[in-house]
C-alpha positions as CSV (number, residue, x, y, z in Angstrom):
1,X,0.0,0.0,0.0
2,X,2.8,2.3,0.7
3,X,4.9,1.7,-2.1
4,X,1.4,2.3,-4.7
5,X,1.5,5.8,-2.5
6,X,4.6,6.7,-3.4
7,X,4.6,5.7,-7.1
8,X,1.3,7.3,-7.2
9,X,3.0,10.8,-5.8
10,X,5.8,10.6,-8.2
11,X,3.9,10.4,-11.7
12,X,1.6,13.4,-10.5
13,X,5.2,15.5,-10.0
14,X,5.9,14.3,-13.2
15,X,3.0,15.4,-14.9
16,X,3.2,18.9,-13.8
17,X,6.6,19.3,-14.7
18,X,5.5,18.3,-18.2
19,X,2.5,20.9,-18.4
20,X,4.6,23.2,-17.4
21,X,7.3,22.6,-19.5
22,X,4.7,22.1,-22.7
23,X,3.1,25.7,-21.3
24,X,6.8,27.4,-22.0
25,X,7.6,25.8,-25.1
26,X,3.9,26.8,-26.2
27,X,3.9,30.4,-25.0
28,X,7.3,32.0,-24.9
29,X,8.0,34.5,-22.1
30,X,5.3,33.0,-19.9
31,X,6.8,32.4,-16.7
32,X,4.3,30.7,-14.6
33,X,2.8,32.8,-11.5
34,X,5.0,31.9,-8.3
35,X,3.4,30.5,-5.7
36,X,2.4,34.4,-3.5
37,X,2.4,36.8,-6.4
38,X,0.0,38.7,-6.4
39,X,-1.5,41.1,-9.7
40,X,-0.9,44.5,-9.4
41,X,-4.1,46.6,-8.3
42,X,-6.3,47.9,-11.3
43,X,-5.9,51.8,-12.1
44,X,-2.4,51.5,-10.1
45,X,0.4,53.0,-12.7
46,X,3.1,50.0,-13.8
47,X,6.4,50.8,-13.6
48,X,8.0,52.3,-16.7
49,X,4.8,54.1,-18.4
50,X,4.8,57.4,-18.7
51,X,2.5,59.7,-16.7
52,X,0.0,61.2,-18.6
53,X,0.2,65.2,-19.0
54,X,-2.0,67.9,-17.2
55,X,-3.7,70.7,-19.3
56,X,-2.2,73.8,-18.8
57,X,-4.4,76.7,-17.1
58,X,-5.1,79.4,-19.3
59,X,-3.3,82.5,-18.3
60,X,-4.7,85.8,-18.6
61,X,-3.9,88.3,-21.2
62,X,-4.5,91.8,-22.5
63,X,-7.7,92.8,-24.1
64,X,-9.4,95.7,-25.9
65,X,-12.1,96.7,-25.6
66,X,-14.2,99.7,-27.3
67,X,-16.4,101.9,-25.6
68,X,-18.6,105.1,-25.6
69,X,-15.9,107.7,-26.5
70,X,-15.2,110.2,-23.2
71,X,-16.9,107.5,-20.8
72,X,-13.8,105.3,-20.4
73,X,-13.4,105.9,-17.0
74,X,-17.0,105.3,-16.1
75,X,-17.2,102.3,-18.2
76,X,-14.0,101.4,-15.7
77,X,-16.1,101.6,-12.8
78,X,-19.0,99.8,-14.1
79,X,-17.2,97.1,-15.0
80,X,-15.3,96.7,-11.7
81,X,-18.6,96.5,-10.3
82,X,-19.9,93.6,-11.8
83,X,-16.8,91.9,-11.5
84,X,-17.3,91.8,-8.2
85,X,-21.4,91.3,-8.0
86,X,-21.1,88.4,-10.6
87,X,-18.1,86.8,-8.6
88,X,-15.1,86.9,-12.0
89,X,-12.3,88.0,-10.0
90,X,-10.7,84.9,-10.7
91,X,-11.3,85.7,-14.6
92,X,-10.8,89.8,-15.0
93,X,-7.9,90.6,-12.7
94,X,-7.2,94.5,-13.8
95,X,-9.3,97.3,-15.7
96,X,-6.9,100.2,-17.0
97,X,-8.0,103.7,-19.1
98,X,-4.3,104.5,-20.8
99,X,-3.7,107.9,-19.8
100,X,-0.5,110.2,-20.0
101,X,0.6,113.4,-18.8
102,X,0.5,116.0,-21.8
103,X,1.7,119.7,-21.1
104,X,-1.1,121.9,-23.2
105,X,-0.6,125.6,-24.1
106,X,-3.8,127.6,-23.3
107,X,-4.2,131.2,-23.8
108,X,-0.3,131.8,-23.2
109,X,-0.6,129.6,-20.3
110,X,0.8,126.3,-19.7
111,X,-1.0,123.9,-17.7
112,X,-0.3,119.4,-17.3
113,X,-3.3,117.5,-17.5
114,X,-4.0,113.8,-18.0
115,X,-4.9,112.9,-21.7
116,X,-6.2,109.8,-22.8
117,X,-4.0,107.3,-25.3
118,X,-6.6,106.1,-26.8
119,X,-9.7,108.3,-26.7
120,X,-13.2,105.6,-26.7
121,X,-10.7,102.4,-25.3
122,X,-10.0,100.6,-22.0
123,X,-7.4,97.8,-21.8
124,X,-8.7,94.7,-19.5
125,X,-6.7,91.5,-18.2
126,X,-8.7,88.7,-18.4
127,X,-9.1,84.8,-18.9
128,X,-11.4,85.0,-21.9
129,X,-14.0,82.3,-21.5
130,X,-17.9,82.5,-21.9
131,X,-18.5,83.9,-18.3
132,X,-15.6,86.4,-18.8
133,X,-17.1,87.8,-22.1
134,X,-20.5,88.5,-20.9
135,X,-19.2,89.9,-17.6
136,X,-17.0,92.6,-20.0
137,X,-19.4,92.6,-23.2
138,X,-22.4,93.1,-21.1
139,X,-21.1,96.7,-19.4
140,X,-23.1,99.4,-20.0
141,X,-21.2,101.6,-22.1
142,X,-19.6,99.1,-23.9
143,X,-19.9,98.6,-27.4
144,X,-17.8,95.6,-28.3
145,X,-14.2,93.7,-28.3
146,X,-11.7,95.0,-30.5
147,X,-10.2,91.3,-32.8
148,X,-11.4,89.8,-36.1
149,X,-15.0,88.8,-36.7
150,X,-16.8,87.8,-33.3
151,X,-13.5,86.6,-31.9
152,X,-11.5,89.0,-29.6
153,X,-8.2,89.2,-30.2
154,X,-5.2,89.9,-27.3
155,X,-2.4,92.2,-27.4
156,X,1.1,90.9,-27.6
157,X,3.2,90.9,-25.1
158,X,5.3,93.6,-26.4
159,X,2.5,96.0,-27.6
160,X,1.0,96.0,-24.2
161,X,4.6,97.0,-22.8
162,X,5.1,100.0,-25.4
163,X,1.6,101.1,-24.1
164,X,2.8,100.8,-20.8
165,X,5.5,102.5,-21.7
166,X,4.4,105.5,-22.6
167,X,2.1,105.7,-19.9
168,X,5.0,105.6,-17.3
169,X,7.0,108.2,-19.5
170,X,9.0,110.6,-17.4
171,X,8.5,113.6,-19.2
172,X,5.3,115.2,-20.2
173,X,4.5,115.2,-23.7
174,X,3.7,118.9,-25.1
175,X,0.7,119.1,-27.0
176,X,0.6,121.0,-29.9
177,X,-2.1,122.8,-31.9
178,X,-0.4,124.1,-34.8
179,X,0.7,122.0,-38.0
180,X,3.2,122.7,-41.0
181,X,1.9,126.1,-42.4
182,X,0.4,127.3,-39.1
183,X,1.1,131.0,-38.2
184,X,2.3,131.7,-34.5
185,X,4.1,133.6,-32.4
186,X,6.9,133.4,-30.8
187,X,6.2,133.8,-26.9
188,X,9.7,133.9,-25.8
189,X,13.8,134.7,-26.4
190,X,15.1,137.1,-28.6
191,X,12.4,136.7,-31.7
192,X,9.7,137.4,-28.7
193,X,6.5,138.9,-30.3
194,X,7.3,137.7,-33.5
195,X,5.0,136.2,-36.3
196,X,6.0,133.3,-38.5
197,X,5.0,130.1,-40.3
198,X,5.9,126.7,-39.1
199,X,7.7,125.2,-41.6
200,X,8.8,121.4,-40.3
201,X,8.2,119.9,-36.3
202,X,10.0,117.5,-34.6
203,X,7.7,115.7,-32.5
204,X,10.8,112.9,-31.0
205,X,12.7,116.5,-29.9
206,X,9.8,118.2,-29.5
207,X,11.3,120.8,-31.6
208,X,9.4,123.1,-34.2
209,X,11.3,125.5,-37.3
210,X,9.6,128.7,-37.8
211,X,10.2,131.1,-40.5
212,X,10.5,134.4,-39.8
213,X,10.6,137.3,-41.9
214,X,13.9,139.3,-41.3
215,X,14.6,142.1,-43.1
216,X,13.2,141.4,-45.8
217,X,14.3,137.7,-46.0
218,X,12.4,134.5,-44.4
219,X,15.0,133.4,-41.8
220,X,14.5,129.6,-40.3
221,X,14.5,129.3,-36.6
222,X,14.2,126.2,-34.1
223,X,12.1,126.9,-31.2
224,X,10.9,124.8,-28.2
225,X,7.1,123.8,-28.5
226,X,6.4,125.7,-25.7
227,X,8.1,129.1,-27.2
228,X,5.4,129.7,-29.7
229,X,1.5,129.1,-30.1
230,X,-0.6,129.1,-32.6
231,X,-2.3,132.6,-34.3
């Protein structure tokens, strides 16, 4: 009885080994699962395969937008206002009317005052989604986006920094009334009182060449903007 035991134990041994064997030759590469493996868990990453990517957040940019000319700084305030009642501060993050300093000539006087860039425009930074757009589109006082067709269009980088820019100049600009073939007068130096016709201005040196009549002769001479004004 013991020995049929025995003899019975081997030929089972020797049966596996041949599956197994016949499973190898059959399959190649399949090793059979050692006794506790376990499979890896479903959803968990394998080792070796690349993560996948995350979509980038938008990032906000530099739009224009049109509006009722002389009302830009009311528009401004309008539309701060329902950023903030329709809850798309974390969508419009600044509202700006481009201004600069310009030095005007006014009945011989000279006085600074703050002139706007671009007269009927305000600039706004903004993630531009649905929500966004009504927010800005919606404002009273607005009249539209400024880009091609129905799709707004953003500033580059480097046109919002010349605006910028200019905004930040250090210097006033001079603004000037007169144009090539204006008559003035000369307000100041030795050619004080004068009358003469602007021939050529030099808006970069803020320069303007009058001629003057001098004895008998018309007589070029470079003045400052603000050493003449306009007849």
């Amino acid at each position: 009885m013991l020995v049929n035991c025995v003899l019975a134990r081997d030929m089972v041994e020797k049966l596996a080994e041949q599956d197994e064997a016949e499973v190898k030759s059959i399959v190649p590469g399949v090793v059979p699962k050692e006794e506790g493996a376990t499979e890896p868990a479903e959803g968990s990453q394998v080792s070796g395969e690349a993560p996948q990517e995350q979509e980038a957040k938008p990032q906000p940019r530099w739009y224009v937008v049109h509006t009722y000319s002389g009302y830009e700084n009311k528009v401004r305030q309008n539309l701060l206002h329902r950023i903030e009642s329709m809850n798309a501060s974390d969508l419009i993050f600044d509202v700006i009317v481009p201004t600069e300093e310009v030095v005007e000539l006014h009945q011989g006087q000279r006085r600074t005052v703050q002139r706007r860039i671009f007269p009927g425009y305000i600039l706004v930074n903004m993630i531009l989604n649905d929500h966004s757009w009504t927010v800005v589109r919606n404002t009273p006082g607005v009249t539209g986006f400024v880009g091609s067709g129905k799709e707004p269009t953003p500033l580059q980088e480097e046109e919002f920094q010349k605006i910028l820019q200019r905004m930040k100049a250090g210097a006033p600009r001079v603004k000037v009334s007169f144009r090539p073939g204006s008559k003035v007068r000369i307000t100041e130096g030795p050619f004080a009182d004068f009358i003469g016709t602007v021939d050529t201005i030099d808006e970069d040196r803020r320069k303007v060449r009058v001629m003057v009549s001098f004895f008998g002769r018309d007589t070029p001479i470079e003045l400052d903007f603000l050493q003449v004004e306009e007849v």
